[in-house]
C-alpha positions in Angstrom: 13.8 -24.6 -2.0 13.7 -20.8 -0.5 12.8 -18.1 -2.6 14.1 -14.9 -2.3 12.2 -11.7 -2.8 13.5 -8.7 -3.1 10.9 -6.4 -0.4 8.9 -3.8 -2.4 9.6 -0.5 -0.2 5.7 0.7 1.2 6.2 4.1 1.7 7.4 5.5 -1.6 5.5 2.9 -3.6 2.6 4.6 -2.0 3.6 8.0 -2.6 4.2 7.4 -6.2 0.9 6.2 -6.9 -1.7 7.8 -9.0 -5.4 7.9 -8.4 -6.9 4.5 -9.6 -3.5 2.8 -9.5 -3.3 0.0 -7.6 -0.1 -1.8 -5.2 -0.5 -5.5 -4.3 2.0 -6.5 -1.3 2.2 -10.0 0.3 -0.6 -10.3 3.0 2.7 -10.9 5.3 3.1 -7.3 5.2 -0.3 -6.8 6.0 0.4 -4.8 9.1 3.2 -2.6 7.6 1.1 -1.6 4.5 -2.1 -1.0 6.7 -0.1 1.8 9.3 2.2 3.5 6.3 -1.2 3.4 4.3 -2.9 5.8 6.8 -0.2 7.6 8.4 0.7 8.6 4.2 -3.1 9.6 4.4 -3.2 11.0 7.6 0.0 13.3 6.4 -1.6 14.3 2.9 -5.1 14.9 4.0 -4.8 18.1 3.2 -4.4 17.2 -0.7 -7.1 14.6 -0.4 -5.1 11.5 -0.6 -7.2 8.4 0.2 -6.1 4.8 0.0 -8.4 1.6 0.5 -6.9 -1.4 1.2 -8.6 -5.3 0.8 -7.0 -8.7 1.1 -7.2 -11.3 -2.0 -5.7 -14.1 -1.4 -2.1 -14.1 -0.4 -1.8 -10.6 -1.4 -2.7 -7.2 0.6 -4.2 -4.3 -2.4 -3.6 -0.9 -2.0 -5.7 1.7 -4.2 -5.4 5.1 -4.2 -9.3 6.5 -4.7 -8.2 10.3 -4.2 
């Protein structure tokens, strides 16, 4: 049996995101939520936005720590 998921967009997930909130994305992603991570970083350095990422599991966190 295939399950469908419905893709969870990076970009404005991250954008939306609060400091101390956290995003968990499927570690398939991994490379798509790593480069829109720091290019979103990279773009609003200048307001302080900083994102850490780790792997657990399957899944790929994103936290915003400023």
């Amino acid at each position: 049996m295939v399950r469908l998921r419905t893709k969870k967009p990076v970009m404005p997930t991250l954008r939306l995101m609060k400091v101390g909130e956290v995003a968990s994305f499927p570690v398939e992603r991994l490379d798509v939520v790593r480069v829109t991570a720091n290019r979103l970083g990279t773009m609003k350095r200048r307001e302080g936005w900083k994102f850490q990422m780790k792997t657990k599991g399957l899944l790929v966190q994103v936290t915003r720590t400023a």
